[in-house]
N, C-alpha and C positions, 0 to 999 in steps of 0.2 A: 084757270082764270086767276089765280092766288098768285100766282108767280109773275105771271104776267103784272097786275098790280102792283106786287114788291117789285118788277123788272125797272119799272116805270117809276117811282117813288123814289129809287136810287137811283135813275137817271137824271129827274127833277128836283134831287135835295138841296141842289145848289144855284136854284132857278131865285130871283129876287122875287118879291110879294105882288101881285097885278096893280098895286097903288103906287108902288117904287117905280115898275116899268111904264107905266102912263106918268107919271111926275117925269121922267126922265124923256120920254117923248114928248111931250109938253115943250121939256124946253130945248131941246136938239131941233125941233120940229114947226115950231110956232109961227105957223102962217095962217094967217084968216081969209079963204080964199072963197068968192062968191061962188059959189058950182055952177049955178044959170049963166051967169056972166059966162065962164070958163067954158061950159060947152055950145053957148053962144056964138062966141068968137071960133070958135074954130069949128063950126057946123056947115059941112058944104054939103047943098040938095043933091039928093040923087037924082039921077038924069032917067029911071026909069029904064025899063026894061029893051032891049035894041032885037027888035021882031025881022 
């Protein structure tokens, strides 16, 4: 389990801090999009089961 740990640590030591990667999504990303709206518009009823 130790190794595995150290395996892992040296493969993330050059990973940025989760506040840098979210500031950086933020702004690559920044759209304010209603979700209801969005699966509103595109919700087709299903037609139920064909017996």
């Amino acid at each position: 389990m130790e190794l595995a740990l150290e395996e892992y640590a040296a493969k993330h030591a050059n990973a940025s801090p989760a506040e840098a990667f979210y500031r950086q999504l933020r702004e690559t990303c920044a759209v304010d999009s209603d979700l209801d709206d969005l699966i509103e518009a595109n919700r087709k009823p299903h037609r139920g089961l064909d017996l």
